[in-house]
C-alpha positions in Angstrom: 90.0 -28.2 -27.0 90.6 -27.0 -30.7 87.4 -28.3 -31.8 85.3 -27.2 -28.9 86.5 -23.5 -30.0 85.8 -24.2 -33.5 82.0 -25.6 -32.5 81.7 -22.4 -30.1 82.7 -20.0 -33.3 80.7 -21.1 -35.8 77.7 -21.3 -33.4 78.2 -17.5 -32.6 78.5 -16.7 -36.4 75.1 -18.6 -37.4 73.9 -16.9 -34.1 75.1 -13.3 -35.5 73.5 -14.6 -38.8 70.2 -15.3 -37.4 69.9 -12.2 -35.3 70.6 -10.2 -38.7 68.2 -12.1 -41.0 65.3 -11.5 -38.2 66.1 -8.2 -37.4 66.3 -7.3 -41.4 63.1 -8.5 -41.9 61.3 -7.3 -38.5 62.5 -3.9 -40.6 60.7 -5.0 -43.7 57.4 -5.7 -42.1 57.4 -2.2 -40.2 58.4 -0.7 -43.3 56.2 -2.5 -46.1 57.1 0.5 -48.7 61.1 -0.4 -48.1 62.4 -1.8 -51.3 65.7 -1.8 -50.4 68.9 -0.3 -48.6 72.4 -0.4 -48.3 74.9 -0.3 -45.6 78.3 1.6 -46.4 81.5 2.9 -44.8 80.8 6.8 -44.9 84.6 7.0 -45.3 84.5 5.0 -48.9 81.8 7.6 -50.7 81.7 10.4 -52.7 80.8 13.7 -50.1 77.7 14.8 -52.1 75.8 11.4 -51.4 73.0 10.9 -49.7 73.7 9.1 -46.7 72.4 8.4 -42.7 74.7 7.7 -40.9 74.4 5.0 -38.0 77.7 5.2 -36.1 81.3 6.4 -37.6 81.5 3.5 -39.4 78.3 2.5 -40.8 75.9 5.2 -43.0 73.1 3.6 -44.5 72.9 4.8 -48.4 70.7 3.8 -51.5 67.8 4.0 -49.7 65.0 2.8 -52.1 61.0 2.9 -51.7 58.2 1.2 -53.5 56.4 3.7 -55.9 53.6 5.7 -55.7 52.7 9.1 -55.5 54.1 11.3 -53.2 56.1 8.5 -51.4 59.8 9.5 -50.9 62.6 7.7 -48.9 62.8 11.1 -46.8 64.4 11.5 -42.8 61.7 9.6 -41.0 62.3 6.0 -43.2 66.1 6.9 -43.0 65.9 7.3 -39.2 63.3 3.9 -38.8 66.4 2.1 -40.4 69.2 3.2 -38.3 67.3 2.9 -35.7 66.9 -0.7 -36.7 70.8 -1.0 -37.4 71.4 0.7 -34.0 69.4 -1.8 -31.9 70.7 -4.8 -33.8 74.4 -3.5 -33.5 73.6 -3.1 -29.8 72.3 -6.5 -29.4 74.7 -8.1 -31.5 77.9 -6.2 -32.2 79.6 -9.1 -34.1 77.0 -8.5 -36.9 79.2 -5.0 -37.8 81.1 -7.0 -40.3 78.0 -8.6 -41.6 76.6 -5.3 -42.6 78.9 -3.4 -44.1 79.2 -3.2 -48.2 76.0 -4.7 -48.7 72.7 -4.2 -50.1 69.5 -5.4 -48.5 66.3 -5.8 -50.9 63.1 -7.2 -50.0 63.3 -9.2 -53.2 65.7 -10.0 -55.9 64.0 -10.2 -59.7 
């Protein structure tokens, strides 16, 4: 029985692992300007930073664009991406631990 639980487990965490990876990148294709964000515990940063928050665990911080004139991370990119977070945390709440403390980039240099 032991290793039928252990088959079932990791088979929900590559599932959880999946759903993140293609909802993270359904995110980058809608927002082709998103360079990067990351996802934080509101309760770990300093008060004066700029933050959305997602739930009352989860802000997302660092939000960073691609540059060109004019273009600034402002509210309506912050609220595409917790809307994002939301619907993939509705879908999949095991991913909650997945998210948290990291950084999500389109690309690493």
């Amino acid at each position: 029985m032991r290793a039928l639980e252990s088959t079932t487990y990791e088979t929900e965490g590559e599932s959880a692992i999946a759903a993140l990876i293609m909802g993270l990148a359904a995110l980058f294709r809608r927002l082709p300007m998103l360079s990067g964000f990351s996802v934080q515990d509101p309760a770990m940063l300093d008060p004066d930073r700029d933050v959305a928050p997602v739930d009352a665990d989860l802000c997302i911080a660092d939000v960073t664009l691609h540059p060109w004139p004019g273009l600034q991370a402002g509210p309506a990119v912050c609220e595409e991406i917790v809307s994002a977070m939301l619907e993939l945390l509705e879908e999949h709440p095991e991913v909650r631990e997945l998210l948290r403390g990291y950084t999500f980039a389109r690309t690493f240099h």
